[in-house]
N, C-alpha and C positions, 0 to 999 in steps of 0.2 A: 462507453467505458473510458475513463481519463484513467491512465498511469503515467506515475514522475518517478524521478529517482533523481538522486545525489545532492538532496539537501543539506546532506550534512558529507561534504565531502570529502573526509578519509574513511566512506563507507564505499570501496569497489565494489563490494561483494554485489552492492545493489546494480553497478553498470552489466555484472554478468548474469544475473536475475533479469534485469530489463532486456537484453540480445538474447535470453531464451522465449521471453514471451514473445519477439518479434520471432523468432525461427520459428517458433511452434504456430502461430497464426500464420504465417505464411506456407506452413509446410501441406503441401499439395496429396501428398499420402497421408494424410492423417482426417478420416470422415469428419473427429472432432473438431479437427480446423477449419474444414469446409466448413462443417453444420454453423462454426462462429463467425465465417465470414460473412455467410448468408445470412446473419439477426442482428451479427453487431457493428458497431464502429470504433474504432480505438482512438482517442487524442490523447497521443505521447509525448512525453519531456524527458528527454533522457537526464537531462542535468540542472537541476536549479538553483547550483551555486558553482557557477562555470572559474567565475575567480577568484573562491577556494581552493579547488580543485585545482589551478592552474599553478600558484602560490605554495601548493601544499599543504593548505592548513586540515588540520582533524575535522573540527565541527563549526568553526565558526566561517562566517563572509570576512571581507578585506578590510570591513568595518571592527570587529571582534563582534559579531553579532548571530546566533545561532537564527537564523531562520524561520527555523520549525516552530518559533515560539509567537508567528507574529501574524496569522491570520486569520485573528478576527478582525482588525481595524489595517491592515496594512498601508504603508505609504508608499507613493510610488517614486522618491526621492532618494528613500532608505532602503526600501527593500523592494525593488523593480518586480523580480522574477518573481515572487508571492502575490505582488499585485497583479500582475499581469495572470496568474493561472486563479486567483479568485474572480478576478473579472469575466473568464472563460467558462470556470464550475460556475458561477451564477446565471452567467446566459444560456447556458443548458440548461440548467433548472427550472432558469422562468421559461423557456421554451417545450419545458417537459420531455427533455431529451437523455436525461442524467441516468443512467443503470446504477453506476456503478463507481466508486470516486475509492486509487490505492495506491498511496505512496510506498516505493519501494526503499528500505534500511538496510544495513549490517551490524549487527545486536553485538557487542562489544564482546561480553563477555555469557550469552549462553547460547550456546550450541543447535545448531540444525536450523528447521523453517517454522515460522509461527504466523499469528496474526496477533495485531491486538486491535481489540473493537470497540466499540462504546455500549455503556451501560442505558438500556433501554426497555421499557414498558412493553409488555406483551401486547400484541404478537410481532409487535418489531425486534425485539428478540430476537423470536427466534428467525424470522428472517434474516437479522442479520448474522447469525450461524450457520445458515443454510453453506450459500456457498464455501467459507471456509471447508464445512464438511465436501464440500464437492472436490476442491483440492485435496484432500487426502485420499480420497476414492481414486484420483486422476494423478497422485505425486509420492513415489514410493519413498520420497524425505521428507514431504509435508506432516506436520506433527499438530492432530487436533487436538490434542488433548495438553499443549503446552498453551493454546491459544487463551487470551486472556481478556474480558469482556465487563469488569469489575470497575466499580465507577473509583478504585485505588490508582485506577490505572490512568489517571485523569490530574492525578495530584502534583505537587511541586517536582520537579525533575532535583535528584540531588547533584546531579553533573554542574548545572546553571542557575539554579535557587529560583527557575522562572518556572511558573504557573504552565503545566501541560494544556492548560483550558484552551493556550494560543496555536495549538499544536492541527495538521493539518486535518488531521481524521477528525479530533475531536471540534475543530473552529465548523468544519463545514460540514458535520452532522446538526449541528447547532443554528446553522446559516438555512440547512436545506432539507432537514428531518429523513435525510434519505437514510435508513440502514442500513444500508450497506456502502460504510464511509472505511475504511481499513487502514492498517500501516502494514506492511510484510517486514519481518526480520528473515534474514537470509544470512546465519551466520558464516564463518570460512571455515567451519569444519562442520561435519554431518554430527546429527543428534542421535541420540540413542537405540531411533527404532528404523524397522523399513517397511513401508507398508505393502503387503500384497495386493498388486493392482488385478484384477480381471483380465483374460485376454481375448475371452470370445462374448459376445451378446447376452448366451446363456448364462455367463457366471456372472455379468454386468446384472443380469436381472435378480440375483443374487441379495442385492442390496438393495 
């Protein structure tokens, strides 16, 4: 599983969404963490726009340059950090090692946790809803029903006038056919719902 965060670096919200998924994988009381240490592998990037971040800027690099817009062809002159983690998502792929590929965000202006996914032909579909729906079983702020998989979701960004085509989910669904390519928004205030998690087996079996 590859997770990144802070492509767009006046997105915290994502550096404290990334140090949960690290607690919660490492967390020794939790069978669910066990059960994922024992199937999976994590390659993490906490930051892939470190001298944004550093600078201050909202969403662009040191260049004036958003990032997120540039990995289907990236260069490695211009935009290092995108090259350098397309170069990694591809050698898993051809290695046949990929689960799972999800950049983590801070959704400006809507509320709570969501995904957004790419628009795909049956039964990649629905695969690639599945897990989403796993987080909200396992995330009493995860909101499945904000989640948004609509090939709308793919179109010109009105922030940057640039083509979302370049964008990470959707450049390396397109790169690697894998379904389950994701962004996470993790807004700074909680959304509307909370969802009842399970707490014993029996009520897990439930669903």
């Amino acid at each position: 599983m590859f997770i990144s965060a802070r492509v767009h670096p006046g997105e915290t919200a994502a550096s404290y969404t990334f140090k949960g998924v690290v607690d919660f994988v490492l967390n020794k009381q939790d069978a669910r963490s066990k059960a994922f240490r024992e199937n999976f592998v994590l390659v993490l990037i906490p930051m892939l726009n470190p001298d944004g971040v550093s600078r201050g800027h909202y969403r662009m690099d040191t260049h004036g340059l958003n990032l997120n817009r540039f990995y289907i062809n990236p260069s490695l002159e211009q935009h290092p950090s995108i090259y350098a983690v397309k170069q990694v998502i591809m050698e898993l792929h051809n290695r046949n090692l990929l689960f799972l590929y999800c950049d983590l965000h801070a959704h400006a202006n809507q509320k709570g946790c969501f995904v957004y996914g790419n628009s795909m032909e049956f039964p990649d579909q629905v695969e690639g809803r599945l897990f989403p729906k796993l987080l909200s079983l396992n995330s009493e702020h995860f909101e499945y029903d904000r989640c948004d998989f609509s090939e709308t979701n793919t179109s010109v960004d009105k922030g940057d006038g640039k083509d979302k085509q370049g964008a990470g989910r959707v450049a390396l669904y397109q790169a690697t056919k894998l379904p389950r390519c994701y962004t996470l928004e993790c807004n700074y205030a909680a959304g509307k719902i909370r969802n009842i998690l399970a707490t014993t087996l029996e009520e897990s079996s439930m669903f």
